[in-house]
C-alpha positions as CSV (number, residue, x, y, z in Angstrom):
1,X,10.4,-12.0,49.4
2,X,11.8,-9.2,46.8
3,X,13.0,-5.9,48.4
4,X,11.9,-2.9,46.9
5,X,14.9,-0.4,47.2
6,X,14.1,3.8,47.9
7,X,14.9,4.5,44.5
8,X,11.0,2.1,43.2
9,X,8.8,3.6,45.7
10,X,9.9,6.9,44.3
11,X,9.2,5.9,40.7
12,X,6.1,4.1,41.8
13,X,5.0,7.5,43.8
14,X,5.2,9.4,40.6
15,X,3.1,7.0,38.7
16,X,0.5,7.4,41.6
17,X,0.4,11.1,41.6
18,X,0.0,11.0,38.0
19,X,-2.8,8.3,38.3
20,X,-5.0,10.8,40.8
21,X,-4.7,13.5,38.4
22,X,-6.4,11.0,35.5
23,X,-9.1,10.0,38.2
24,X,-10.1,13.6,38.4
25,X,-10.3,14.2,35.1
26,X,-11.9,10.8,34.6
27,X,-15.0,10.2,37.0
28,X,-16.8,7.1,35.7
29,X,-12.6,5.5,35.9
30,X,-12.4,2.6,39.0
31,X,-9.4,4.4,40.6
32,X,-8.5,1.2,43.0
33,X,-8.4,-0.8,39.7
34,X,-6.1,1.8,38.3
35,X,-3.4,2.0,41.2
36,X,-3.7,-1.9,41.5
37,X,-2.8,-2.2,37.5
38,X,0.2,0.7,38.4
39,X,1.4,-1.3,41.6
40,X,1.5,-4.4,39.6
41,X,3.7,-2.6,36.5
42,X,5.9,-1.2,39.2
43,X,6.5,-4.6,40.7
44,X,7.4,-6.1,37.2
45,X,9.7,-3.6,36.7
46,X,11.3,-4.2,40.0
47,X,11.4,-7.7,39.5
48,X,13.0,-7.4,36.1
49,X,15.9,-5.3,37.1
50,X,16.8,-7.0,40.0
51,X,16.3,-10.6,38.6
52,X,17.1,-10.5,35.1
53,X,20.1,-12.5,33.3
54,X,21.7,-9.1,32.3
55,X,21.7,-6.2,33.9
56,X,19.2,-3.9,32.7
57,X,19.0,0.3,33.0
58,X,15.5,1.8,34.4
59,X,15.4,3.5,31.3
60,X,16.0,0.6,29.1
61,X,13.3,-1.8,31.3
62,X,10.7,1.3,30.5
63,X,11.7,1.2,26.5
64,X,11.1,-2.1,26.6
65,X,8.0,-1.9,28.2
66,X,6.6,0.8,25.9
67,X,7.8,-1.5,22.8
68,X,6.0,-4.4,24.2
69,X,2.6,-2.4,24.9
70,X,2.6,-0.9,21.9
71,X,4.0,-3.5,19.1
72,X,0.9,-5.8,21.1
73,X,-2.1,-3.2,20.4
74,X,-1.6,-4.1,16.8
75,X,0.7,-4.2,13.6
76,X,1.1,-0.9,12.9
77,X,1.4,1.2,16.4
78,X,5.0,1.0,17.4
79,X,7.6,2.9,19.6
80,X,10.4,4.9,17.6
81,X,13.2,5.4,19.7
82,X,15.8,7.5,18.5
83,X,17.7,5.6,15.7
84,X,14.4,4.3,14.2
85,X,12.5,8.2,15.0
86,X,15.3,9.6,12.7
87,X,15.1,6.7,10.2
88,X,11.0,7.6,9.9
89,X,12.1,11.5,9.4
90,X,14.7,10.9,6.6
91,X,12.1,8.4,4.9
92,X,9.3,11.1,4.8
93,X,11.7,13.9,3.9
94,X,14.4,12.9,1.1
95,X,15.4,9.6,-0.5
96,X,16.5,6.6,1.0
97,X,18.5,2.8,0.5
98,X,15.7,0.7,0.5
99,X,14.1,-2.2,-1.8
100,X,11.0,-0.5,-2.9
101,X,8.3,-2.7,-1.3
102,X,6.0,-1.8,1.0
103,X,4.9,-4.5,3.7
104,X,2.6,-5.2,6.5
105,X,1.5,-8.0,8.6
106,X,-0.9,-10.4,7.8
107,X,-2.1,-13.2,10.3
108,X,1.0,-12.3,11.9
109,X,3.3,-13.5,8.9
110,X,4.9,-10.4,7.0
111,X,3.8,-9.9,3.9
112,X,4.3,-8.6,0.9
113,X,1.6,-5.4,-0.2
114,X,3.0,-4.6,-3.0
115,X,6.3,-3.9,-4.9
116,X,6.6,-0.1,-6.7
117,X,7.1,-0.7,-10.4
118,X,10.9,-0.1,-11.0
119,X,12.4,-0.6,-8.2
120,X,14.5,-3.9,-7.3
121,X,11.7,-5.0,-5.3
122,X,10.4,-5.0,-8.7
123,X,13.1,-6.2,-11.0
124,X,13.7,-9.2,-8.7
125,X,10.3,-11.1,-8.9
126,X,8.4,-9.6,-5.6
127,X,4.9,-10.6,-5.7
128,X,2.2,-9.3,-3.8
129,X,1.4,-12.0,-1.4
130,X,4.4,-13.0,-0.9
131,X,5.2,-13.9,2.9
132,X,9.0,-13.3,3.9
133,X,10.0,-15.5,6.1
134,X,13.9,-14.6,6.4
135,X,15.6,-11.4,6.3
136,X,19.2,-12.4,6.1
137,X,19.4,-14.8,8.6
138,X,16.9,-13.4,11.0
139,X,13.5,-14.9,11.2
140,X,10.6,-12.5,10.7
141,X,8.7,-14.8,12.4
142,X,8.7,-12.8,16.5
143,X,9.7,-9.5,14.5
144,X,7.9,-6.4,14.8
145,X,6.7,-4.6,10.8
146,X,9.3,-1.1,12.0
147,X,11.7,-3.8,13.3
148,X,11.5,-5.7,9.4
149,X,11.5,-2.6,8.1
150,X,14.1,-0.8,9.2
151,X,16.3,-4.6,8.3
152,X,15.4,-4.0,5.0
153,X,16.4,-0.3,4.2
154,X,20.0,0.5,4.0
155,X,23.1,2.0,2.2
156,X,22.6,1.8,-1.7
157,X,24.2,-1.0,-3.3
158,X,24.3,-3.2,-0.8
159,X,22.8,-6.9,-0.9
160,X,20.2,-8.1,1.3
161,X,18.8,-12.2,1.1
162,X,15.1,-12.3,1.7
163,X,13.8,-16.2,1.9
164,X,10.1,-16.0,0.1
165,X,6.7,-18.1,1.0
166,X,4.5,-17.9,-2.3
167,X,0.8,-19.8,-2.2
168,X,1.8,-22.2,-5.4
169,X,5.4,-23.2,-4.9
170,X,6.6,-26.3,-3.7
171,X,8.7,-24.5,-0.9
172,X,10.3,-21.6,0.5
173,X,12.7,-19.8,-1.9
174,X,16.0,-16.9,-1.6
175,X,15.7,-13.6,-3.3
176,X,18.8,-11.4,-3.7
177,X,18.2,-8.0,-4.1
178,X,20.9,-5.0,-4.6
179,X,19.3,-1.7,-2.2
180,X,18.8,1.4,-3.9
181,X,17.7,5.0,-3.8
182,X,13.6,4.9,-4.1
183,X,12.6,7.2,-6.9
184,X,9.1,6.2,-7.6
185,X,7.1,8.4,-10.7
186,X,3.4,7.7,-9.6
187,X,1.1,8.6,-12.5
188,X,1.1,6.7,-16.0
189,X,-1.2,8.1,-18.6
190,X,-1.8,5.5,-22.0
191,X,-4.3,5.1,-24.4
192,X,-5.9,1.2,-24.9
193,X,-5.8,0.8,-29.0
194,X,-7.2,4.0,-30.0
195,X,-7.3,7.6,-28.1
196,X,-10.8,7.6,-26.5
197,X,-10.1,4.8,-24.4
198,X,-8.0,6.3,-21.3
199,X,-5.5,4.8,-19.3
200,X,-4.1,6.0,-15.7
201,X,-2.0,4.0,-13.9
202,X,-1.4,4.9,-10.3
203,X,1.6,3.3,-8.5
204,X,1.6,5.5,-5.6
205,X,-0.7,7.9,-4.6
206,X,2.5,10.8,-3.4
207,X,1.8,14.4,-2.7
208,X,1.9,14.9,-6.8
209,X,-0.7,12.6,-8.2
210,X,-3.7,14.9,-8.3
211,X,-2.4,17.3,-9.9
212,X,-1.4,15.0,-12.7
213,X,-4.0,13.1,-12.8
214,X,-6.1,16.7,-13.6
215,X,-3.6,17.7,-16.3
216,X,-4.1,14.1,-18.1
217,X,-8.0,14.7,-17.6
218,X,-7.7,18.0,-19.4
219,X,-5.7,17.0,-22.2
220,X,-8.6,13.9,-22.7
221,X,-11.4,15.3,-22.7
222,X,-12.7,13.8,-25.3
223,X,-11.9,10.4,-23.7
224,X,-15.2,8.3,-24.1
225,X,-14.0,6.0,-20.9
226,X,-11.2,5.6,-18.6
227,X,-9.6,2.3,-16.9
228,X,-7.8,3.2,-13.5
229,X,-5.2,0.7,-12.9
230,X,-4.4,0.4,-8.8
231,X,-2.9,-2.7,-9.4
232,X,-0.1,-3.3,-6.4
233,X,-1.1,0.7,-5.5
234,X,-0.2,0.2,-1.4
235,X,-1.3,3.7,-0.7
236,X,-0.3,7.3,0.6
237,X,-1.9,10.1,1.0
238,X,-5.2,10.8,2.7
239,X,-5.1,13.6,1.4
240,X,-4.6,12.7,-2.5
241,X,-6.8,9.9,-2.2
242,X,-9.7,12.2,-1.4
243,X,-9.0,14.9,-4.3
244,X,-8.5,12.2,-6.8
245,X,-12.1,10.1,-6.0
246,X,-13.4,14.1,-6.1
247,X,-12.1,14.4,-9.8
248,X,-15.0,11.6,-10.8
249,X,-17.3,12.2,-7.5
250,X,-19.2,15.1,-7.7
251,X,-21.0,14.8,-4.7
252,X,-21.7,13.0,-1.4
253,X,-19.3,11.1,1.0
254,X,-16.2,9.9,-0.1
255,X,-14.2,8.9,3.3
256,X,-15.0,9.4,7.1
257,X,-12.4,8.6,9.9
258,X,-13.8,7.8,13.5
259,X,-11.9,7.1,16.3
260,X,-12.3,7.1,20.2
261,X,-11.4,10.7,20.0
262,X,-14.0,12.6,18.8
263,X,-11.6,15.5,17.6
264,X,-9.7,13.0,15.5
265,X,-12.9,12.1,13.5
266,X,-13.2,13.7,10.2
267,X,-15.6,13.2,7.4
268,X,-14.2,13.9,3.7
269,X,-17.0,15.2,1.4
270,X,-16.9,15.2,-2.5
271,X,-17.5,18.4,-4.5
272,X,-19.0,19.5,-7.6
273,X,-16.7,21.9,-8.7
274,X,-14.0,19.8,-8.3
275,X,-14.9,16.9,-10.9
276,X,-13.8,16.9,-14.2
277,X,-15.2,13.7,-16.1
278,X,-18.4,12.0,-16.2
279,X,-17.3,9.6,-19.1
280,X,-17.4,5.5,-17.5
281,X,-14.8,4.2,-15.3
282,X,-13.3,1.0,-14.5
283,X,-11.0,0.2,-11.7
284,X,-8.4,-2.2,-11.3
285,X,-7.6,-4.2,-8.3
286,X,-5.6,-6.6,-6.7
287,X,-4.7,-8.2,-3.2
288,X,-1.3,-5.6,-3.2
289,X,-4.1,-2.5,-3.5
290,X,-4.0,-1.2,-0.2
291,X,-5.1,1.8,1.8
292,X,-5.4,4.9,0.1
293,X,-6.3,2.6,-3.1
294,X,-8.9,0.8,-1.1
295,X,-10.0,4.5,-0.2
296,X,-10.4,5.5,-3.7
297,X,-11.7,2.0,-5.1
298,X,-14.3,1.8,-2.5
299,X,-15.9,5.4,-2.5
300,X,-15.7,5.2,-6.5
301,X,-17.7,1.4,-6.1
302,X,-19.8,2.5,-3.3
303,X,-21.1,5.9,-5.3
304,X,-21.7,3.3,-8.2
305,X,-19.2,5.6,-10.2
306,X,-17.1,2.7,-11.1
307,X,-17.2,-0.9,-11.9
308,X,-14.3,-2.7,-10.0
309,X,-12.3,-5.1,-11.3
310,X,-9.7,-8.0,-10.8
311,X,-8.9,-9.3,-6.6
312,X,-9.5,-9.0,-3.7
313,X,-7.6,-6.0,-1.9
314,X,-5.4,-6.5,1.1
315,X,-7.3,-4.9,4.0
316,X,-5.7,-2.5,5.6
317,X,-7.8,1.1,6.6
318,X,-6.7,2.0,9.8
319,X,-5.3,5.7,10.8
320,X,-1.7,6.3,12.4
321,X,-0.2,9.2,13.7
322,X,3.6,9.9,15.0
323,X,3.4,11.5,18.7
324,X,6.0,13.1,19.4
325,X,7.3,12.0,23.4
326,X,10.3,13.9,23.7
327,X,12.8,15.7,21.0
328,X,14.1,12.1,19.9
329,X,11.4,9.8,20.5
330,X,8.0,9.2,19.4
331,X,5.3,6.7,19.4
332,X,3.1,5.4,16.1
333,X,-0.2,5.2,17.4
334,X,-3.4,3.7,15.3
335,X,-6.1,6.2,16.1
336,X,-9.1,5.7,14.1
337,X,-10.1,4.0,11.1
338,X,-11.5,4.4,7.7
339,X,-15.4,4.2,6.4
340,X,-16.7,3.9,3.2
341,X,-19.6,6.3,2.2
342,X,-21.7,3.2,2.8
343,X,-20.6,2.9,6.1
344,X,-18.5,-0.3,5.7
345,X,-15.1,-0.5,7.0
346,X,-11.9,-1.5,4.8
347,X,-10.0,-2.8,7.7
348,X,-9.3,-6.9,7.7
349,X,-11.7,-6.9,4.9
350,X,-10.6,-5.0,2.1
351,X,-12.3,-3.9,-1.1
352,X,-14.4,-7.3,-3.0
353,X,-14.6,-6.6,-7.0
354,X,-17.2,-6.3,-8.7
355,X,-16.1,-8.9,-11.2
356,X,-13.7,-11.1,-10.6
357,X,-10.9,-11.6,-13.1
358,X,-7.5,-13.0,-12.1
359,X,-4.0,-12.1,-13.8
360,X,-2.6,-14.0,-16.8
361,X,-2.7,-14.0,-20.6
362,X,-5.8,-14.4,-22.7
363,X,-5.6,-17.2,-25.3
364,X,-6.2,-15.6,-28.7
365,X,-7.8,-17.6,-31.7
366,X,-6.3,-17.3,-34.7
367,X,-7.7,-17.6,-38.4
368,X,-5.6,-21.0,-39.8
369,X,-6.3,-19.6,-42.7
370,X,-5.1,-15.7,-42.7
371,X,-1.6,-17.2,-41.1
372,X,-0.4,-19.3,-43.7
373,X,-1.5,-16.5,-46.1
374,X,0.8,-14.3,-43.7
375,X,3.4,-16.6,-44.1
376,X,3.5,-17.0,-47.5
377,X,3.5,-13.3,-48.2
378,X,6.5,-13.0,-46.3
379,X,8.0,-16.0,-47.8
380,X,7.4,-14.4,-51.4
381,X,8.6,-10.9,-50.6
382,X,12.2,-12.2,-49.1
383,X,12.3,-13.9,-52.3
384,X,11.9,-10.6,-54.0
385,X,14.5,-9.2,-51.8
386,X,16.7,-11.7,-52.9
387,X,16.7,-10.9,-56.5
388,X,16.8,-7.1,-56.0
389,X,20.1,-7.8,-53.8
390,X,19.3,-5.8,-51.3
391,X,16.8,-5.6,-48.5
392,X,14.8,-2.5,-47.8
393,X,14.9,-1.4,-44.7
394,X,11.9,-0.5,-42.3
395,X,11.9,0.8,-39.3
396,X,8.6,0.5,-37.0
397,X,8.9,2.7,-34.2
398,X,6.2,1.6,-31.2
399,X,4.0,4.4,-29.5
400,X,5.1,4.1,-26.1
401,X,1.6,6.3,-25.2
402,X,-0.4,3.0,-26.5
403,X,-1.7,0.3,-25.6
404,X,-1.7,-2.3,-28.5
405,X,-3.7,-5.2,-29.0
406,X,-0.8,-7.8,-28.0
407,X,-0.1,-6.0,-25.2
408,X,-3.8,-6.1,-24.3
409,X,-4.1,-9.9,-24.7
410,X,-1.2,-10.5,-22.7
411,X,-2.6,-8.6,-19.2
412,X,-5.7,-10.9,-18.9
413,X,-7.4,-8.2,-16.0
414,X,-6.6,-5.4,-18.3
415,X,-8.5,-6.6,-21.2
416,X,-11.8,-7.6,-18.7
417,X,-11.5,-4.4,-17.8
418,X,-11.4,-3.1,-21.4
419,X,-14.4,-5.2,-22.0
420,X,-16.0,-4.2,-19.0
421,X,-15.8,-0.3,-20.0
422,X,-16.7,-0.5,-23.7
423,X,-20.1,-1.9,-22.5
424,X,-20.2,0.7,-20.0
425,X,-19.6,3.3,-23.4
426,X,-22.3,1.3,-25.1
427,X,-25.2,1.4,-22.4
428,X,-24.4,5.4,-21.7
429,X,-24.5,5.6,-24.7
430,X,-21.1,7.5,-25.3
């Protein structure tokens, strides 16, 4: 038989005292099954210090405890202790060493949301998808998403190996990537061959994008359509995801969050004054759109204000917030989740398109005819340049606010989209 030494009963007394002062507060509780489930953790813990291969503090048995209860609710609640409480603080605050990707976990396999255009997440070949398997030498496959996280930020310029599952290849592959600081500019504004067609790309939606997004608005408002491209978007702000889908929204529901506490549940309503276009929108989508882009995506599809276009999104509309448990440590808890006006639910489920239209190049067909024309032009004139001696020079600078026709045909989702919205023009009659 185990002994239980003074110092337990002591701990375990506490616990009890704290468990009668829930039982008044909670009537309808079982308060037998409640000191049973307390006797039981007390006798684990117990158990653990006195048995275990190491030795092991009270304070680091409970740490690991809380870890364990936490890290098994779901993917995203977790316990920050201090290192990793001051990690979260400096990444919402200032700049940090990192990769630029965002993650989360998928069937248990970390995966890849989507990487932010620019950084060297980006640069090396990051897909979203993508299921890392190896950080360095550590497995990812027992790892926690803060624990895979905080392995992949770290001091600028240094290397970090990630070893890459992607659907399509014949096996696992390594990735070197050089970290560096994360500066991320979230709003693109183009135009798609000529200057009434729109285009906004959002990477990120930061603490910055509506106000952008109205000062492009303004400047176009003689835009006939617009194509929002959310593409690899993994999210943000609450917050900006609401005022953006009330720029095109003028009324109704655009987001409600429900929990278990009814003072955490919110309902995030769209307003006339705040819209600014009416002209037809289309809205691009993929499996690394996630969050705040499903948000935005979904209220603009389920208020029939949008037609959305390209994948599947990834799925993830759940709510966390940091509790604070002490001056250095805190907990990530999930606490509600997100509902689209229809009442549908994002989480696990994502956003489905309303057309489907997968990435890749569209195949062009050219007049035989008008290239060997072309070719013979340019043929005749080099000629000419020959017997002048001298070659003019001509220097074609390329609008960088544009959207040319090559480009175009090379983003095969882009130009369904394009499609898409100059039907939308033609039927409203723009």
């Amino acid at each position: 038989m185990i002994k239980t030494k003074p110092f337990y009963i002591g701990i375990a007394t506490a616990f009890i005292s704290t468990s009668f002062l829930f039982a008044k507060s909670d009537y309808d509780s079982n308060i037998t099954a409640k000191l049973e489930a307390i006797a039981k953790f007390t006798k684990v813990v117990n158990t653990v210090q006195q048995y275990y291969v190491d030795p092991l503090t009270i304070q680091k048995i409970i740490e690991k405890s809380i870890a364990g209860l936490l890290s098994n609710l779901d993917a995203h609640s977790a316990y920050l202790d201090k290192k990793h409480y001051k990690e979260l603080q400096i990444q919402t605050s200032g700049e940090f060493g990192g990769l630029g990707i965002t993650v989360g976990m998928r069937d248990g396999a970390l995966t890849v949301i989507a990487p932010l255009e620019g950084t060297p997440a980006d640069k090396a070949g990051l897909k979203a998808g993508d299921i890392i398997l190896k950080i360095n030498d550590k497995s990812t496959l027992d790892m926690t998403l803060d624990e895979a996280v905080n392995l992949m930020r770290g001091k600028p310029g240094t290397k970090i190996k990630l070893t890459i599952f992607r659907k399509g290849e014949a096996k696992p592959f390594v990735v070197e990537i050089t970290r560096d600081i994360i500066k991320v500019k979230s709003v693109y504004a183009k135009h798609i061959l000529k200057p009434e067609y729109l285009y906004i790309r959002i990477t990120n939606f930061d603490k910055k994008v509506v106000k952008d997004v109205k000062e492009i608005l303004k400047k176009n408002k003689n835009a006939k359509g617009i194509v929002i491209d959310l593409r690899n978007n993994p999210g943000g702000l609450l917050d900006q995801a609401v005022g953006f889908s009330d720029l095109f929204i003028d009324r109704g529901v655009i987001v409600s969050q429900k929990g278990r506490v009814k003072s955490e549940n919110r309902v995030y309503y769209a307003h006339k004054s705040a819209t600014i276009t009416k002209a037809p929108v289309v809205v691009l989508v993929n499996g690394g759109s996630a969050s705040a882009s499903e948000i935005v995506s979904g209220a603009l599809q389920d208020h029939k204000r949008a037609v959305i276009v390209g994948e599947k999104t990834f799925g993830k509309g759940s709510v966390q917030v940091i509790l604070p448990i002490g001056k250095e440590e805190a907990i990530k808890l999930t606490i509600a989740r997100y509902y689209l006006p229809s009442g549908r639910t994002i989480q696990a489920k994502g956003i489905t398109p309303d057309i489907i239209a997968y990435p890749g190049k569209v195949q062009k067909k050219e007049d035989a005819f008008a290239i060997k024309e072309a070719e013979l032009k340019a043929h005749l004139k080099s000629e000419l340049e020959k017997i002048d001696g001298k070659k003019e020079k001509k220097e074609t600078k390329k609008d960088k606010t544009l959207i040319d026709e090559k480009t175009l045909y090379e983003d095969a989702q882009l130009k369904e989209a394009f499609d898409i919205l100059k039907a939308l023009i033609i039927a409203k009659g723009v």
